[in-house]
C-alpha positions in Angstrom: 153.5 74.0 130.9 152.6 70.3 131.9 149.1 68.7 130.4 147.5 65.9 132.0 145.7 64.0 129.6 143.1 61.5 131.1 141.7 58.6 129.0 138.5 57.5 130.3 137.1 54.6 128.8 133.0 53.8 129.3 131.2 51.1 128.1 128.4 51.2 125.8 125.4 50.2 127.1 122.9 53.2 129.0 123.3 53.2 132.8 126.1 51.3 133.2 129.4 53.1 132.3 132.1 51.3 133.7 135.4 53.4 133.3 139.4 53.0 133.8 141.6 55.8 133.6 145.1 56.0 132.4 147.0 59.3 132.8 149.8 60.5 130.4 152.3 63.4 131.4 153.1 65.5 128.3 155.5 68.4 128.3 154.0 70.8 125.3 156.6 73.5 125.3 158.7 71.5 122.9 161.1 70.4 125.6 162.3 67.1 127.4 159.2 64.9 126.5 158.2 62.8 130.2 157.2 59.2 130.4 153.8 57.6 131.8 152.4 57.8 135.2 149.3 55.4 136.0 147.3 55.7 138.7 148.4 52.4 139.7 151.8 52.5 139.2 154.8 54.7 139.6 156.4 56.8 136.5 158.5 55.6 134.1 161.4 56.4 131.6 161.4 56.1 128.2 164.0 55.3 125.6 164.7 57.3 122.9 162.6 55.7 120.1 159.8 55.6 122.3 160.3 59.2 122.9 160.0 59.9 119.4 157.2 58.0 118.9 155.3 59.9 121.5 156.7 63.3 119.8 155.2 61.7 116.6 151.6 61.5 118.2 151.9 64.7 120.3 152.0 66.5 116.9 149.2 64.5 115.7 146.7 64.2 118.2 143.5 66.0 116.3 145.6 68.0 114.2 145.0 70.3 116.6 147.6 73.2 117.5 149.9 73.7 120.3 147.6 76.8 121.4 144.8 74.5 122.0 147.0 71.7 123.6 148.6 73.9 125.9 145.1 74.5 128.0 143.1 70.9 126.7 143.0 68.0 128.8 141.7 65.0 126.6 139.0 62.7 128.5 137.5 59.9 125.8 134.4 57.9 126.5 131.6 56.0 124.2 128.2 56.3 124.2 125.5 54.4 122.5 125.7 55.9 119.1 129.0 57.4 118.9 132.2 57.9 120.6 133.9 61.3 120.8 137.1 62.7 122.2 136.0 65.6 124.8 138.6 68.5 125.2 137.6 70.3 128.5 137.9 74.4 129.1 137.2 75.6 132.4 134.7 72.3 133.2 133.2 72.9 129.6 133.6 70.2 127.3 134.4 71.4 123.3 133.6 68.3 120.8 136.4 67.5 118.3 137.4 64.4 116.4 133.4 62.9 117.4 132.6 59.8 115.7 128.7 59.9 113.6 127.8 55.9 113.3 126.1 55.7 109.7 125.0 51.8 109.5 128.1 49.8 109.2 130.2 52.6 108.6 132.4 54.9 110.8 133.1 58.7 109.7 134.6 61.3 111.8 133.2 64.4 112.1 135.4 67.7 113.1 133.5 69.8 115.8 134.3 73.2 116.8 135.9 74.8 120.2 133.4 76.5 121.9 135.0 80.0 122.3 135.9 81.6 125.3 134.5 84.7 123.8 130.4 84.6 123.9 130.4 86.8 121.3 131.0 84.1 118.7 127.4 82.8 119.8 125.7 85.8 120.8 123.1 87.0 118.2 122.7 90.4 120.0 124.6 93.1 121.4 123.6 92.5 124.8 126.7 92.7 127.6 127.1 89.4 129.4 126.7 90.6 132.6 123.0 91.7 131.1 122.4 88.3 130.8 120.0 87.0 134.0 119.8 89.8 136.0 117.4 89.5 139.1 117.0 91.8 142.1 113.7 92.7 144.0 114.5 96.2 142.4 115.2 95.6 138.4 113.9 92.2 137.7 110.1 92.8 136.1 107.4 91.7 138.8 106.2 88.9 137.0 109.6 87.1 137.2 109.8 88.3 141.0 106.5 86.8 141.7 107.2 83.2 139.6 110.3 82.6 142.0 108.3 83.6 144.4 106.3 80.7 144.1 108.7 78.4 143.3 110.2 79.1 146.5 106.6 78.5 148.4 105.1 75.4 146.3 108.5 73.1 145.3 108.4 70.7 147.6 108.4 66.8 147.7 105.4 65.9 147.8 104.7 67.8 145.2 107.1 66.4 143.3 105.4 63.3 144.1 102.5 64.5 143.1 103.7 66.2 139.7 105.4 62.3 139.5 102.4 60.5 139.7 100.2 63.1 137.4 102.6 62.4 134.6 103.6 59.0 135.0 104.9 57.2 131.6 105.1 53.7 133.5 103.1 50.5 132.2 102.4 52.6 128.6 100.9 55.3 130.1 100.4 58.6 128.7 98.0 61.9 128.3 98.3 62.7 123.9 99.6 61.1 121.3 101.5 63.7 119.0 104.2 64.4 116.6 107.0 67.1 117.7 105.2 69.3 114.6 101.8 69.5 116.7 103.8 70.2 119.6 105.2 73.0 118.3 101.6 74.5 117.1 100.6 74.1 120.9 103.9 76.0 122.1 103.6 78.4 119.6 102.3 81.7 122.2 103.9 80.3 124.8 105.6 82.6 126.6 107.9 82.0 129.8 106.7 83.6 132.6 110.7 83.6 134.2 112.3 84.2 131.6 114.0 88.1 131.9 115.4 88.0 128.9 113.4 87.3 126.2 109.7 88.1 125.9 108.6 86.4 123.4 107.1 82.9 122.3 109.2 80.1 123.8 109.0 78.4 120.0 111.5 81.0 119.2 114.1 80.5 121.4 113.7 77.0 120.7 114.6 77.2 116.8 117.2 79.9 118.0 119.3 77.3 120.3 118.9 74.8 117.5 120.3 76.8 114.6 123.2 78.4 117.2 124.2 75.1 117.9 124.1 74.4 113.8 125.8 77.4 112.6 128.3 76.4 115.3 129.2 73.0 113.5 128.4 70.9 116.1 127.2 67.4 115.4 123.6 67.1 114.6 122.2 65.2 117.8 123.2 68.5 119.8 121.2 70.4 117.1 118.1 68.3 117.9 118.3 68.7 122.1 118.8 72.5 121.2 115.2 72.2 119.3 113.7 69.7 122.3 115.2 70.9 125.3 112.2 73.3 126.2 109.7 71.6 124.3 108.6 70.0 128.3 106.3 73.0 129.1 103.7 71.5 126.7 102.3 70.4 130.5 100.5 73.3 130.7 98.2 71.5 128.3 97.3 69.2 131.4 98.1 71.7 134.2 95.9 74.5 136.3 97.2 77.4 137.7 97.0 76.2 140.9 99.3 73.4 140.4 101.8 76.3 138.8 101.1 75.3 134.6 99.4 77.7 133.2 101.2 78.5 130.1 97.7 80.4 128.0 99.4 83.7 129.7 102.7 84.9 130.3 100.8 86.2 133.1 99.6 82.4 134.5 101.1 80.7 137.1 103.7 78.9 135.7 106.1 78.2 138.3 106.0 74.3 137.8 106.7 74.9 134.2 110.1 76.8 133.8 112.6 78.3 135.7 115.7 77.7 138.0 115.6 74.7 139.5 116.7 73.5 142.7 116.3 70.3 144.9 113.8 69.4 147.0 114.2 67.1 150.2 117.4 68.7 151.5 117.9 72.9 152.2 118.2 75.4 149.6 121.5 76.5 149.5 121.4 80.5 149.7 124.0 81.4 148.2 123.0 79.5 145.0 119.9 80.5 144.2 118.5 83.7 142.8 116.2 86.0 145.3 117.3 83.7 148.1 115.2 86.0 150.5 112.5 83.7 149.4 113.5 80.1 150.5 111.9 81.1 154.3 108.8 80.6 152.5 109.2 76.9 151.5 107.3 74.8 153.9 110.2 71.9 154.0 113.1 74.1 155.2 110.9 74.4 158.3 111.1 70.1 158.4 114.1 68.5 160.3 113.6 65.5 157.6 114.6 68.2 155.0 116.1 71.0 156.0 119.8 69.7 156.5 122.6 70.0 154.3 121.8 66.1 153.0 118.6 66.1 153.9 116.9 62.6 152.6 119.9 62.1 150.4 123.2 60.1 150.7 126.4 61.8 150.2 127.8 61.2 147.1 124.2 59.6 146.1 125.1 60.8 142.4 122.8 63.6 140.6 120.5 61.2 138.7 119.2 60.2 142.4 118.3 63.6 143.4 114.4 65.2 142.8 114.7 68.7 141.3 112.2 70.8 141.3 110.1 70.0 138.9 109.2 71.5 135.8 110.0 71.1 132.0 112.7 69.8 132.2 112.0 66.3 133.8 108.8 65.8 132.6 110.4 66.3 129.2 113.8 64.0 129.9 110.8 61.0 130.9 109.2 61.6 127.6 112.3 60.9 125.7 113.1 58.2 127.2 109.6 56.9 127.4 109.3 56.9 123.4 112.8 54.9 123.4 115.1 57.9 121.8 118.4 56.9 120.7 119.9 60.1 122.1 123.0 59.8 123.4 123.2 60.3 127.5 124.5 63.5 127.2 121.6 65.0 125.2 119.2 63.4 127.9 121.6 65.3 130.6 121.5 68.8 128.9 117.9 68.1 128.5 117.3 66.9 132.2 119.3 69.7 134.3 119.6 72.8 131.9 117.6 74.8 134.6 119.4 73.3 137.5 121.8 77.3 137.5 122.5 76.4 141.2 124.0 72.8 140.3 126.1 73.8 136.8 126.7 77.7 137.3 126.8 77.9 141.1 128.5 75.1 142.0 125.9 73.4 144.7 125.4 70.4 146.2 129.0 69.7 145.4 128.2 67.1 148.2 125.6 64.6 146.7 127.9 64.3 143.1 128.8 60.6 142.6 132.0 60.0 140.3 131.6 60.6 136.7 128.9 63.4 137.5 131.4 66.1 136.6 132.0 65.3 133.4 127.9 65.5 132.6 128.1 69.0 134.3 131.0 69.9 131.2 128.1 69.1 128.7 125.2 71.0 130.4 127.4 73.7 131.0 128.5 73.6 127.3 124.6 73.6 126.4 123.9 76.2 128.6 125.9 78.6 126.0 124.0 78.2 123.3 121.0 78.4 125.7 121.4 81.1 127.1 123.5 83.5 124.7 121.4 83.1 121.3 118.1 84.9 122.5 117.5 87.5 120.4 113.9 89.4 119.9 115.0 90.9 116.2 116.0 87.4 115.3 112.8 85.9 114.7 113.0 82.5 112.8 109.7 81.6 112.9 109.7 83.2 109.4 112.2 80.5 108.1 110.1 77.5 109.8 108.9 76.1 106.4 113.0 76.7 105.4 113.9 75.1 108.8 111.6 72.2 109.4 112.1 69.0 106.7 115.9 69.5 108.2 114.8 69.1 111.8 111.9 66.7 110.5 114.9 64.1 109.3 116.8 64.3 112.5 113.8 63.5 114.4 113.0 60.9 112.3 116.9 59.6 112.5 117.0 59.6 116.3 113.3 58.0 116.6 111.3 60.8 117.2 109.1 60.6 114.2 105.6 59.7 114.1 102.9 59.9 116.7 104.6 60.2 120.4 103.6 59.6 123.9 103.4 62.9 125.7 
C-alpha cells in the first residue's frame, strides 16, 4: 500500500534534459503518513504539523481519488511548450493536470486516464487478441511477403542509402507542400502490412486523430495522431525496388510501413513477428553486425540507434526540418510508433540510455489510440470538410501551416 512518487525535473531546452530526482514515500491507506527519503540521503521523521501538511497535499494532489493514487506514481518534467504531470500505468503514461502555454498566460488543462479497458477506445467489436495477428498460416500473403522483404532488404547500408536519398541538410528537399496536398496524395494509399485494416491509410489517420480528441487529450497529441503516418508520402519519390511503392496495396512497400527493427546489431527472435525470416537478412551473416550490440554501445540511448527505415523516420526529419514546435514527445510517438519489438516486446533493453523509458510510456500510450481505433465502418473521410479548419488551426498553431519541405 506504499507509492513512490518520483519528481523528475528537465530543463527546457530540446536535447538537453538535465534531470534531478527527489523521491517521496507516501502511505495511501489512510494510515501513519512516512517522511522523505532522497536518493542522496537517508529517511527522515516528521513532526506532527508537518505531517498534516503533507495529509493536506496528499488529499490535493490533482484532485484525483485514492483509487487512482493507490496504483499512480507521479514523474513531472517540462518540455518546450508546456509542462505536464505524467501519472504512469503499467510503463504507460496518462496526462493529467498538463499545462497549454497561451502567450503570456498559463491555463491548466485536465486530461484523461487512459483506461485499462481498450474498449473505451476501440471503435469496433473486434477482440484484442484479434488485433495483429501474423502466422505463415492466417496472416494474408501480401502481409507475409512485405515482412518478408523487410527481413531480406533492411540493412545498413540501406539505411544509408534511404539517409542520403532523403537528406533535409543544408535546405534540402524533394516538394514543397501543405499537409492538405499531402493528404490528396495519401488519399488511396493503402498499407501493404497492415492486417487489420484495408483501407486508405488517410482513414486511419483522421481515426487516431479524432480517438485521441474524443479522448480529451490535449490538442498537440491530436495533431501527431493526424501526422504520425503522413511519412509514406515517400512513395511519391520511391520505386519498387527500393520497397515504396505505395500506387498498390499490392507494390512493394516494405521501406514504407511496418514493424520496425534495428539494423547494425542481430534481430532479436523472439521480438519480431515471422522471425523465421531474419536468416534472410544479409547482415546477420556479418560478424560487424550480427552480435547482440553489434556497431552499437551499451546503453548508447535509442535516439543513436538506425531503425529500419520507413515512415516513420523520414517523417520525424521532416518535422523537425520545417522547425515544428512539437513537443519531444510528439516527435517520439512519431519517430518509433512501428518499433513493436522496442515498446511491446521489450528489446534491446541493452542499448536504452537513462531517461529512454519514460519516452517508451508515451509511444506505448500512442500506440493505443494507434492501434485500437481502426475501424472499416467508421469512415470519416465523409466528415473531412467538418474535420479539417480544426486540424487546419492546430497546424497552423504548432507551425505546420503553409508550404512545407517534404
Amino acid at each position: 500500500n506504499w507509492v513512490v512518487f518520483g519528481l523528475s525535473r528537465a530543463l527546457p531546452e530540446y536535447g538537453s534534459r538535465q534531470r534531478s530526482t527527489h523521491f517521496r514515500i507516501l502511505d495511501t491507506t489512510g494510515g501513519r503518513l512516512g517522511g522523505d527519503k532522497s536518493l542522496h540521503g537517508p529517511r527522515r521523521k516528521l513532526d506532527p504539523s508537518q505531517l498534516q501538511k503533507r495529509r493536506r497535499q496528499q488529499r490535493s494532489i490533482s484532485g484525483i481519488d485514492k483509487r487512482r493514487r493507490r496504483n499512480l506514481a507521479q514523474p513531472h518534467f517540462h518540455s518546450r511548450k508546456h509542462s505536464s504531470d505524467i501519472f504512469r500505468i503499467n510503463k504507460t503514461p496518462i496526462i493529467s493536470n498538463r499545462k497549454i502555454m497561451s502567450g503570456e498566460h498559463e491555463k491548466e488543462q485536465q486530461g484523461p486516464a487512459v483506461p485499462m479497458d481498450h474498449g473505451a477506445i476501440k471503435t469496433n467489436d473486434k477482440a484484442d487478441e484479434d488485433f495483429r495477428v501474423y502466422s505463415s498460416d492466417d496472416t494474408p500473403p501480401r502481409v507475409v511477403e512485405h515482412y518478408r522483404d523487410m527481413r531480406k532488404y533492411h540493412t545498413v547500408d540501406f539505411y544509408r542509402k534511404m539517409e542520403k536519398k532523403y537528406d533535409f541538410s543544408d535546405g534540402k528537399y524533394r516538394k514543397l507542400m501543405t499537409i492538405e496536398e499531402a493528404f490528396d496524395e495519401l488519399e488511396n494509399y493503402v498499407d501493404a502490412s497492415d492486417p487489420d485494416l484495408d483501407l486508405p491509410n488517410l482513414l486511419h489517420l483522421l481515426q487516431t486523430a479524432e480517438g485521441i480528441r474524443k479522448a480529451g487529450h490535449p490538442d498537440w497529441l491530436q495533431l501527431t495522431g493526424l501526422l504520425h503516418d503522413m511519412g509514406k508520402i515517400m512513395f511519391l519519390w520511391g520505386t519498387g525496388e527500393d520497397g515504396q511503392d505505395g500506387y498498390s496495396p499490392n507494390g512493394k512497400q516494405w521501406a514504407l510501413g511496418g514493424d520496425t527493427f534495428v539494423v547494425g546489431c542481430r534481430i532479436p527472435d523472439d521480438a519480431v513477428i515471422l522471425p523465421e525470416f531474419n536468416e534472410l537478412n544479409p547482415d546477420m551473416s556479418d560478424p560487424r553486425y550480427n552480435t547482440e550490440c553489434g556497431i552499437y554501445e551499451p546503453n548508447c540511448g535509442l535516439d543513436k540507434l538506425m531503425f529500419a527505415w520507413g515512415h516513420d523516420e523520414y517523417m520525424y526529419r521532416m518535422l523537425v526540418a520545417n522547425g515544428t514546435s512539437l513537443p519531444r514527445e510528439a516527435l517520439d510517438m512519431i519517430r518509433y510508433h512501428s518499433a513493436y519489438p522496442w515498446h511491446d516486446k521489450g528489446a534491446y533493453r541493452h542499448l536504452m540510455a537513462p531517461g529512454d523509458e519514460e519516452r517508451e510510456g508515451w509511444v506505448r500510450l500512442f500506440n493505443r489510440f494507434d492501434l485500437y481505433t481502426k475501424d472499416g465502418d467508421n469512415d470519416l473521410r465523409e466528415k473531412m470538410d467538418q474535420l479539417w479548419p480544426y486540424y487546419k488551426n492546430l497546424l497552423a498553431k504548432y507551425g505546420l501551416g503553409g508550404k512545407l519541405k517534404w
